[in-house]
RODO-2510 file (C-alpha; in nm, 4 decimals, decimal comma):
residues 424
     n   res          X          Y          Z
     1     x     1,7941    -2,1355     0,4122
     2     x     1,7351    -1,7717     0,3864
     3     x     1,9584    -1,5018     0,5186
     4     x     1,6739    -1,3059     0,7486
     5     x     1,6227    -1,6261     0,9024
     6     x     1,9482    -1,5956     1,0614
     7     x     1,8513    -1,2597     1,1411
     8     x     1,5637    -1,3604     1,2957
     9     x     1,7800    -1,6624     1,4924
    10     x     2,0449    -1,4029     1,6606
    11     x     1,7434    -1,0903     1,7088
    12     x     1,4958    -1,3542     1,9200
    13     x     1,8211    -1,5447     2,0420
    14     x     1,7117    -1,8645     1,9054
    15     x     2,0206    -2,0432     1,9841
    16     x     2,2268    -2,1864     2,2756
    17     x     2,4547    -1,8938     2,4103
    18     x     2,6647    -2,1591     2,6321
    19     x     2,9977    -2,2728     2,4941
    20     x     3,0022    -2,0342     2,2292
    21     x     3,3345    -2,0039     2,0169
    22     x     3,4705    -1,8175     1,7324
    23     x     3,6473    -2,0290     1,4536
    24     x     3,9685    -1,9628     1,6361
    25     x     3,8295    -2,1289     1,9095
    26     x     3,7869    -1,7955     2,1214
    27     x     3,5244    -1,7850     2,3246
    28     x     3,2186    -1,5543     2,2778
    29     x     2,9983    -1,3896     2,5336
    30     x     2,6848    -1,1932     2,3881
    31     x     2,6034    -0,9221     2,6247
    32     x     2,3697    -0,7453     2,3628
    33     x     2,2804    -0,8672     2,0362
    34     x     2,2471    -0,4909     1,9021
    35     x     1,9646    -0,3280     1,6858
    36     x     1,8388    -0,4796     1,3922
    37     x     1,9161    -0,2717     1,1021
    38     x     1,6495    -0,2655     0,8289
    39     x     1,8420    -0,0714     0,5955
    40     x     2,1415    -0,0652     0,3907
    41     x     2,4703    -0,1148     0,6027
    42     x     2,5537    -0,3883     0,8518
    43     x     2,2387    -0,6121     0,9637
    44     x     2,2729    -0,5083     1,3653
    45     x     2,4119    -0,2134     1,5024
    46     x     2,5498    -0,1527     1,8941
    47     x     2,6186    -0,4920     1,9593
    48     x     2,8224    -0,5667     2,3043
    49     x     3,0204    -0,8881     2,2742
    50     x     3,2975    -1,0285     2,4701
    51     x     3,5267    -1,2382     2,2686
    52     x     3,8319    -1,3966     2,4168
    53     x     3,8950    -1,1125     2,7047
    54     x     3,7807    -0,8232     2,4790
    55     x     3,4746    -0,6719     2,5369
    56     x     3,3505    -0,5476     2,1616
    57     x     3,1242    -0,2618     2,0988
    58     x     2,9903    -0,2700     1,7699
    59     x     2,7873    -0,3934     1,4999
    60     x     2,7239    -0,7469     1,3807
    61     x     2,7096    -0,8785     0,9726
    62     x     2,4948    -1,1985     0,9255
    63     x     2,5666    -1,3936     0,5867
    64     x     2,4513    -1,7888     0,5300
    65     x     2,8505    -1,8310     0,3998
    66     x     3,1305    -1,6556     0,5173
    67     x     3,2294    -1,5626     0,1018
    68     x     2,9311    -1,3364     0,0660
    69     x     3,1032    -1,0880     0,2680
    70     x     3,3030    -1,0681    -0,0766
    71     x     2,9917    -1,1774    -0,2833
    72     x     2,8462    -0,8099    -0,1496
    73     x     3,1820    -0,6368    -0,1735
    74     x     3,1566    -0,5262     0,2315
    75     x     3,5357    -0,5395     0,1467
    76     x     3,4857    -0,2453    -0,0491
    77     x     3,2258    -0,0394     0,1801
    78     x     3,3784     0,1632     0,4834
    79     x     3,0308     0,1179     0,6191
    80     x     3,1585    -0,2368     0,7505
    81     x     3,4959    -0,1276     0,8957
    82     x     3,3192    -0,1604     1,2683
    83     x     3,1948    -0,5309     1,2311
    84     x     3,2864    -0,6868     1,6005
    85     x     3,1609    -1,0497     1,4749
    86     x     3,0686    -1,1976     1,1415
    87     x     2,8106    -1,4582     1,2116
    88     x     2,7128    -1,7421     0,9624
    89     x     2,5444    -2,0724     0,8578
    90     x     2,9054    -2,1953     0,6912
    91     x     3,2432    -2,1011     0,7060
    92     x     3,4130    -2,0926     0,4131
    93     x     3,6803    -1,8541     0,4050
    94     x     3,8231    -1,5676     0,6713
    95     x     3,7357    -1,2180     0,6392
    96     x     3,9908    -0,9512     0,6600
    97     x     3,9555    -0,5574     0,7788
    98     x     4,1626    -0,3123     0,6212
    99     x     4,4695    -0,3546     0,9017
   100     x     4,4998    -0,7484     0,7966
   101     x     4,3015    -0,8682     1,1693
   102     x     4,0728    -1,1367     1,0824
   103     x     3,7263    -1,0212     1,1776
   104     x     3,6129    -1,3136     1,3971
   105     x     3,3454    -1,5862     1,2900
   106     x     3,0949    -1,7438     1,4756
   107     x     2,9208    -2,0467     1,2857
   108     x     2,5797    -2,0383     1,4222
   109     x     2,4778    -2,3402     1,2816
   110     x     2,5504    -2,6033     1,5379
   111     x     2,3855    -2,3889     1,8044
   112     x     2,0808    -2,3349     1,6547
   113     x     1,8062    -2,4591     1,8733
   114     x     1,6367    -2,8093     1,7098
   115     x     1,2758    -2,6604     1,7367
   116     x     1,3397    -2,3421     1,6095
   117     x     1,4972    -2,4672     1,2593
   118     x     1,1766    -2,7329     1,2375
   119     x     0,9398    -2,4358     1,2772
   120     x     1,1241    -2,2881     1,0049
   121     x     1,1391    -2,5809     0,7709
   122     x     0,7614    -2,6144     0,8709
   123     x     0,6531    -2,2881     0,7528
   124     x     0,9138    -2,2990     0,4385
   125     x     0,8221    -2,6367     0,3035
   126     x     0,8170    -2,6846    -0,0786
   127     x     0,4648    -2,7691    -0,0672
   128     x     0,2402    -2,5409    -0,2794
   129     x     0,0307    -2,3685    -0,1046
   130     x    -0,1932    -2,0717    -0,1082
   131     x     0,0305    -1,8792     0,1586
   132     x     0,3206    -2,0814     0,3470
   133     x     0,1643    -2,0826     0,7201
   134     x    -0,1861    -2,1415     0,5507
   135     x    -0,2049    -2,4745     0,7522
   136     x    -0,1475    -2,3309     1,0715
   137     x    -0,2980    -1,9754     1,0210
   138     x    -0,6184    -2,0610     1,2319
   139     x    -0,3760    -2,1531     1,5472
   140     x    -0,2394    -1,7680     1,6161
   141     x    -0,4343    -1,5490     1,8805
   142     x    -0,7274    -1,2973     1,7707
   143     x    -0,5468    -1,0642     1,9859
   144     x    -0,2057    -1,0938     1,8006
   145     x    -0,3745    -1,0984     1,4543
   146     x    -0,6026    -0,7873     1,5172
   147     x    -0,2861    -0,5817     1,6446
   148     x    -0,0848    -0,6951     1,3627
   149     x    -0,3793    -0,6385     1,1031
   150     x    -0,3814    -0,2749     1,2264
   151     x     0,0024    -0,2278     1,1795
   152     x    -0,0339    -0,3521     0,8250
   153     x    -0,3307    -0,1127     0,7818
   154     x    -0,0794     0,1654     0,8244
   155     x     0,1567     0,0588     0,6380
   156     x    -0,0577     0,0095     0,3006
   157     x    -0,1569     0,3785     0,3924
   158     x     0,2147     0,4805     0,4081
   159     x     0,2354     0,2761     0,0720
   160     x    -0,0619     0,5498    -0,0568
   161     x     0,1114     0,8317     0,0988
   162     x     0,4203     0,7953    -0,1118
   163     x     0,1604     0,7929    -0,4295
   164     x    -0,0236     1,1188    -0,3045
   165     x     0,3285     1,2981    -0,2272
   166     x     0,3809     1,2493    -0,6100
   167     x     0,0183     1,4080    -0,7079
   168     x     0,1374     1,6454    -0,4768
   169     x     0,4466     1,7589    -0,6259
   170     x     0,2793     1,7257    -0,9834
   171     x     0,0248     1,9209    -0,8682
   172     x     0,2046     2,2026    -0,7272
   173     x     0,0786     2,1778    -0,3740
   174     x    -0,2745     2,1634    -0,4607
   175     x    -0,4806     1,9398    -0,2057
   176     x    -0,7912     2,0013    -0,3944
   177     x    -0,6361     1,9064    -0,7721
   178     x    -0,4628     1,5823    -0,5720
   179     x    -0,8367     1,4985    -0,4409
   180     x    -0,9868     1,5705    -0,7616
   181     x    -0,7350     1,3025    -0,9435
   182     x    -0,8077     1,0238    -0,6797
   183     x    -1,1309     1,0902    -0,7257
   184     x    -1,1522     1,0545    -1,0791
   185     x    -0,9610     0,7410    -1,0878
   186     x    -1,1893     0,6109    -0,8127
   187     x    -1,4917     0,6527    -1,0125
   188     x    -1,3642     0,5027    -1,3239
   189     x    -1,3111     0,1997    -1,0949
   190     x    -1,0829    -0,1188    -1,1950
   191     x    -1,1699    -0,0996    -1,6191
   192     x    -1,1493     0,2773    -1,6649
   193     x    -0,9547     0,4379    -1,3474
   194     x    -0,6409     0,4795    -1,5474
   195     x    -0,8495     0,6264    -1,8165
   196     x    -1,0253     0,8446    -1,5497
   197     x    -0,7115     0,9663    -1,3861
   198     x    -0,5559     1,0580    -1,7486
   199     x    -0,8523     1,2834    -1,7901
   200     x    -0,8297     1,4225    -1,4689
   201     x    -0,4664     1,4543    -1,5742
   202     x    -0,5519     1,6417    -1,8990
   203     x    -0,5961     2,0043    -1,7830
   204     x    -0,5469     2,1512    -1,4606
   205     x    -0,7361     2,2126    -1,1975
   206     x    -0,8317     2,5718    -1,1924
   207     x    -1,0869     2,4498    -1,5111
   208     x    -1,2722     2,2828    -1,2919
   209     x    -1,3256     2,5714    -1,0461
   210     x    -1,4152     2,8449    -1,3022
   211     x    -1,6818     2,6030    -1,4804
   212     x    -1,8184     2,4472    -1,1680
   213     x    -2,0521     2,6682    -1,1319
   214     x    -2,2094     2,5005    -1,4548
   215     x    -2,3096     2,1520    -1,4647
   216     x    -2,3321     2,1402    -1,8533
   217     x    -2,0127     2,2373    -1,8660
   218     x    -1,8038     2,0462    -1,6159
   219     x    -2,0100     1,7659    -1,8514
   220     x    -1,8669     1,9125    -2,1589
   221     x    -1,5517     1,9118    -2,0159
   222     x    -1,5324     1,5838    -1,8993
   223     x    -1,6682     1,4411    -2,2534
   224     x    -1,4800     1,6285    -2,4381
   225     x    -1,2044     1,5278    -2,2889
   226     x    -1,2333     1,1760    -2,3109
   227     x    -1,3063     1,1796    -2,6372
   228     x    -1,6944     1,0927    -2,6354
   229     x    -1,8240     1,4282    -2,8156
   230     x    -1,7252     1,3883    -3,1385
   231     x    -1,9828     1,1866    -3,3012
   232     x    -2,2437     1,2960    -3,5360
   233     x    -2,5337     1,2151    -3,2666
   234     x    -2,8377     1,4205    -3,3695
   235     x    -2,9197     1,4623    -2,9975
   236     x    -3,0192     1,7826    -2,8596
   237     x    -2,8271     1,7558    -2,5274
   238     x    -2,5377     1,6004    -2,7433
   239     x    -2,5192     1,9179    -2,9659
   240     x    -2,5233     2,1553    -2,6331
   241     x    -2,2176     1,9552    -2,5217
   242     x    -2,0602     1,9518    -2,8357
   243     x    -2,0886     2,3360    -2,8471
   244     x    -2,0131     2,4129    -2,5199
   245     x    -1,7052     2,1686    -2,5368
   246     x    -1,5666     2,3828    -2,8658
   247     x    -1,6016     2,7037    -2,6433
   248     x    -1,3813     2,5361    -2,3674
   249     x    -1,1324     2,4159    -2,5531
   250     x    -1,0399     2,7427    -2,7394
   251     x    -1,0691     2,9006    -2,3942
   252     x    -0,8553     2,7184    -2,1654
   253     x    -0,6269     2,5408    -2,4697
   254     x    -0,7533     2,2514    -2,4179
   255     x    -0,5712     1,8875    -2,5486
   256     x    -0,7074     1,4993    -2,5033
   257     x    -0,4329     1,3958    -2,6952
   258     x    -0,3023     1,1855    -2,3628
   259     x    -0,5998     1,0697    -2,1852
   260     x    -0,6834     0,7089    -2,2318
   261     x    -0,9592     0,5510    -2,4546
   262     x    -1,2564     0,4468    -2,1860
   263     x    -1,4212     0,1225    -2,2060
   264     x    -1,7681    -0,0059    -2,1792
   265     x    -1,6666    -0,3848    -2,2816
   266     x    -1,8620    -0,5484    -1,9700
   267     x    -1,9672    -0,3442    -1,7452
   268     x    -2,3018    -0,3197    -1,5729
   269     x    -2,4745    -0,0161    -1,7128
   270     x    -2,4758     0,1588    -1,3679
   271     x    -2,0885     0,1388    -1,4156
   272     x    -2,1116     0,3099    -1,7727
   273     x    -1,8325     0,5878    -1,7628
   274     x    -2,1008     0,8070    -1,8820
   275     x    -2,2985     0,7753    -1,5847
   276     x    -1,9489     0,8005    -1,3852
   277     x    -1,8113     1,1224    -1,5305
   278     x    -2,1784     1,2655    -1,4874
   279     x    -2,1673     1,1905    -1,0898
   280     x    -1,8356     1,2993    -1,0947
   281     x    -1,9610     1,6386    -1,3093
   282     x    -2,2798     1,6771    -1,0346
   283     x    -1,9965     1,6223    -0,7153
   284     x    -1,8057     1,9001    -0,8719
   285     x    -2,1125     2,1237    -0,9173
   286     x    -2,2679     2,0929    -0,5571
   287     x    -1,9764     2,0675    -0,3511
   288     x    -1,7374     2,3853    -0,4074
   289     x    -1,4049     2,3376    -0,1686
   290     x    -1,4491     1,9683    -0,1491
   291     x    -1,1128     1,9270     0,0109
   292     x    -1,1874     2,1196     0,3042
   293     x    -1,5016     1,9007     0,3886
   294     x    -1,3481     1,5922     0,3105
   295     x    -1,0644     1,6072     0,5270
   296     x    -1,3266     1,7120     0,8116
   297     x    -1,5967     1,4451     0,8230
   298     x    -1,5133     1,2087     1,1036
   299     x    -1,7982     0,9244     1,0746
   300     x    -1,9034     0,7463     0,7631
   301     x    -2,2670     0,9252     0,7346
   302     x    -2,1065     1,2399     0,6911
   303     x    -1,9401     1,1318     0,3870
   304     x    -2,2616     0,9664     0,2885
   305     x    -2,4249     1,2629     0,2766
   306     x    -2,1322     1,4599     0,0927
   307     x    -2,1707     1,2153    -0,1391
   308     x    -2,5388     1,2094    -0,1803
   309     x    -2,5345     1,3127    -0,5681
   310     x    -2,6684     1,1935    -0,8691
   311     x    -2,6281     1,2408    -1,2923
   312     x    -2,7689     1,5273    -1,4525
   313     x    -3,1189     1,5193    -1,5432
   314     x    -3,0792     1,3706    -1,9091
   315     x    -2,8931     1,0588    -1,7702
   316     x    -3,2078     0,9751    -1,6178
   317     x    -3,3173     0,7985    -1,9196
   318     x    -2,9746     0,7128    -2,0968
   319     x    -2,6602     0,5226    -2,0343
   320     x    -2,5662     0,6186    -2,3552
   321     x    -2,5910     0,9515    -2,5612
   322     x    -2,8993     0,9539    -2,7979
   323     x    -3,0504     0,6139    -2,6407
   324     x    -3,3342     0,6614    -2,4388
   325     x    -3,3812     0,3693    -2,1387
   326     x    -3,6134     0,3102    -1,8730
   327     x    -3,6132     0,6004    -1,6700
   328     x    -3,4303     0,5779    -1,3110
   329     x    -3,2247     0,8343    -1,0726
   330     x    -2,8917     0,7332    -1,1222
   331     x    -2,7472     0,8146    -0,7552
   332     x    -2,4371     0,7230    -0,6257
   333     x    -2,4972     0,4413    -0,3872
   334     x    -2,3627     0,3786    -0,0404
   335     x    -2,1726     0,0988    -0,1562
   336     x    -1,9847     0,3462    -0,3935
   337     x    -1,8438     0,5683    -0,1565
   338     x    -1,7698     0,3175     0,0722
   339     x    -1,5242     0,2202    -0,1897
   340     x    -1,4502     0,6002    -0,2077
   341     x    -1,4003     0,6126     0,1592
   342     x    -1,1195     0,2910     0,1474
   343     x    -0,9417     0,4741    -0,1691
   344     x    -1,0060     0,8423    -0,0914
   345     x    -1,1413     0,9504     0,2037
   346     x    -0,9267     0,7688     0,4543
   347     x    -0,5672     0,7659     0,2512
   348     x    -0,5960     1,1115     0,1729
   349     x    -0,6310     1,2411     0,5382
   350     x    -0,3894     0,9972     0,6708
   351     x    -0,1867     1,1727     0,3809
   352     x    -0,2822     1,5312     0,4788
   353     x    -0,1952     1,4571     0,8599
   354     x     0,1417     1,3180     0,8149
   355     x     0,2217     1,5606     0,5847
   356     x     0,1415     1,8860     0,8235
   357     x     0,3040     1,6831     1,1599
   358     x    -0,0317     1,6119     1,2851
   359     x    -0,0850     1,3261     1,4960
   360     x    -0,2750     1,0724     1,3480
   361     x    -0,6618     1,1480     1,3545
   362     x    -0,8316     0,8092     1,5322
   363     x    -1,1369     0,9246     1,3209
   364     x    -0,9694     0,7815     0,9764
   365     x    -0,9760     0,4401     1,1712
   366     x    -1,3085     0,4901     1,2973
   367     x    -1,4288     0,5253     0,9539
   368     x    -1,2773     0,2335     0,8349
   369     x    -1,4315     0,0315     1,0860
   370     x    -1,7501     0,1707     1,0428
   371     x    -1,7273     0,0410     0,6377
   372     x    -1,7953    -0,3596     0,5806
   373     x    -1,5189    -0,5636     0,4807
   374     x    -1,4572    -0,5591     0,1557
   375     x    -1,5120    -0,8929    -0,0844
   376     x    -1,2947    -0,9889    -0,2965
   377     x    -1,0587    -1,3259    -0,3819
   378     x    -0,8002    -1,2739    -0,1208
   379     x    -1,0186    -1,1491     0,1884
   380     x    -1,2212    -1,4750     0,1018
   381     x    -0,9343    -1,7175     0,1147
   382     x    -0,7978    -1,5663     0,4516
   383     x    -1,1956    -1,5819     0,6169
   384     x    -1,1957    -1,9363     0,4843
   385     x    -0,8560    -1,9904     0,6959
   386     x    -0,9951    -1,8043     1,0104
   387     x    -1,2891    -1,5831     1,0047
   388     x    -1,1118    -1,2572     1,1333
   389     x    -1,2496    -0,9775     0,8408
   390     x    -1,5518    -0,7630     0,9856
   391     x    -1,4346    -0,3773     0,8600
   392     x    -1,2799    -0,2261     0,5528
   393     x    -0,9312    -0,1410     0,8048
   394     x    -0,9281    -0,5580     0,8124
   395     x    -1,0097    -0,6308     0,4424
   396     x    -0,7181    -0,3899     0,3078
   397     x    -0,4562    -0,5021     0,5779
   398     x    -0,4976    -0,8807     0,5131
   399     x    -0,4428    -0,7091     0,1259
   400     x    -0,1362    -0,5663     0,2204
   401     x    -0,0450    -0,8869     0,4414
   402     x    -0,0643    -1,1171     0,1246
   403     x     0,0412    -0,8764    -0,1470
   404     x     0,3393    -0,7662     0,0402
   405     x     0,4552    -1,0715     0,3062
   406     x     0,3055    -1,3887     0,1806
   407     x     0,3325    -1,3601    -0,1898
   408     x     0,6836    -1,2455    -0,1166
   409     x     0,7498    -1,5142     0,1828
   410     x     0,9094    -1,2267     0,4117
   411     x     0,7007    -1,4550     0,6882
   412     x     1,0162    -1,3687     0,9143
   413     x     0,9112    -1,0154     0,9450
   414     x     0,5782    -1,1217     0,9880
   415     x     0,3908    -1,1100     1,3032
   416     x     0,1877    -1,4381     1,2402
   417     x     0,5291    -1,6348     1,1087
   418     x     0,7214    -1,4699     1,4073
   419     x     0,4470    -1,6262     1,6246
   420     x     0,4703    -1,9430     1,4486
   421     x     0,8483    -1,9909     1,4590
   422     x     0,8042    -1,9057     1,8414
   423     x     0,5733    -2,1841     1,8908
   424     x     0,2721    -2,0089     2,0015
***
């Protein structure tokens, strides 16, 4: 038995309101069961509740046994001192306010209706399963799922939001250094993003703006920082870098003493962080005020075309410095920036939005919608349950629905285990 699934009981009134009666045999009229309280301090506020012939105003403590009102030391927190009604699972012991009046109990148990407590044995069995309602998953509405999908959408953006207000702050206010980090780590993907972002990290951002103007050297920069130019490589591009790098790093004081060692342990070639901090180098060159034209495109082919870079002209034929290859234009691909447009592009408006008190731009959903689900473990498992994944806005809500409800069982504030327990 879980606490919120009391909560749950008393908020959808789950539970036969005739004949009710304190533990002192008073009896209990609920007039309003008051707002659920998701935060610290009693679990409903602004109850109304006539016990005996008092009408109550107040706010209402849920525990499974009477004794955690101790076990949580309400005793101690003045927070509680307008409790009306303590409601449990078991009474064990009589709670006290600070005047000696016992604050009345009503067991909840034996009122419970039968169906509701089988729906929640149901959906809490001790099975193991991939998710608890995985069984009955298929049975809840399209329209319910979609509406609840979008809800979760926003809230794994208000998740990123809290990331980018720390950028923010490190970054003094800077919109374009906070793009230029997400970037970064975007690019270096899952192996090297923290590697990428420690670069990024490394110096700040006014470097890049006075050698953008430069592709060789954003290139040397970027090398040099992570740590790639210090090899005796008897390449003629190599030695330009090299150079080039020695000149910046006197210049701007330069230090790679914290970024992170990159890796090229399995990766696909195209995935090289060579060929990634080169695109990233070409991005910087071409697009001057990025920020501004980022937080401006409203449909997907704009950002395509922002996007529309490749490496410099010597990564043509390497993936590696002094290793000639077959020769090929090494652009970034659509598939790319759609990932940039799930990780970027659509959490860094939301971000900019909320931040100035803008409403919500329905173009950052549009986008999303326009961009194909994404594929991955868990978006597989859920289409195998229902097929119900066609856009990107999908494919990251049903990650925040099993990274942050299922794997957690918090099914009760779930929309789909809500609809389950209800019987729909």
């Amino acid at each position: 038995m879980q606490e919120d699934f009391l909560h749950y009981i008393w908020k959808h009134k789950k539970f036969s309101f005739a004949n009710l009666q304190t533990t002192a045999n008073e009896a209990v009229s609920i007039l309003q069961v008051g707002t659920h309280n998701l935060h610290a301090g009693p679990d409903f506020f602004n109850a109304k509740i006539k016990i005996g012939e008092q009408l109550w105003a107040g706010n209402v403590e849920i525990h499974i046994k009477s004794s955690d009102w101790f076990l949580h030391n309400h005793e101690k927190d003045k927070n509680y001192d307008n409790v009306i009604l303590h409601v449990v699972w078991e009474h064990d012991t009589e709670v006290y306010r600070k005047d000696n009046s016992v604050i009345p109990t009503l067991v909840l148990k034996q009122y419970v209706h039968t169906t509701a407590l089988e729906s929640y044995q149901k959906l809490f069995s001790k099975k193991q399963r991939w998710i608890n309602c995985e069984n009955d998953f298929a049975s809840v509405s399209d329209f319910e799922f979609q509406n609840w999908l979008e809800r979760l959408y926003f809230e794994r953006l208000e998740r990123k939001y809290q990331d980018i207000q720390s950028m923010l702050s490190a970054s003094k206010n800077n919109w374009e250094a906070v793009l230029f980090k997400m970037l970064a780590k975007n690019f270096g993907l899952k192996v090297n993003g923290a590697a990428f972002l420690s670069l990024a990290n490394s110096f700040d951002f006014s470097v890049i703006q006075k050698t953008q103007s430069k592709s060789p050297s954003l290139e040397a920069l970027f090398y040099g920082q992570a740590d790639l130019l210090n090899e005796d490589i008897q390449d003629p591009y190599y030695i330009v870098l090299q150079k080039e790098y020695r000149f910046l790093k006197q210049k701007f004081h330069l230090s790679s003493n914290s970024v992170s060692p990159l890796q090229f342990f399995r990766l696909r070639p195209p995935n090289f962080p060579t060929i990634r901090l080169s695109q990233l180098a070409s991005l910087y060159h071409e697009q001057v005020n990025l920020f501004s034209k980022v937080i401006n495109v409203k449909r997907k082919e704009e950002v395509y075309d922002l996007f529309q870079v490749s490496t410099s002209a010597y990564w043509e034929n390497h993936f590696s410095f002094g290793k000639v290859s077959k020769a090929s234009k090494k652009k970034i691909t659509k598939s790319f920036v759609d990932l940039l447009i799930i990780n970027t592009i659509a959490p860094i408006q939301f971000s900019f939005a909320k931040q100035k008190g803008k409403l919500i731009d329905e173009a950052i959903v549009s986008i999303m919608q326009q961009v194909a689900s994404e594929k991955n473990s868990i978006v597989s498992k859920f289409q195998d349950l229902k097929p119900i994944s066609t856009s990107a806005m999908q494919s990251q809500a049903l990650i925040q629905l099993k990274n942050e409800y299922c794997d957690k069982s918090r099914c009760l504030q779930c929309a789909i285990g809500n609809s389950l327990l209800k019987g729909k």
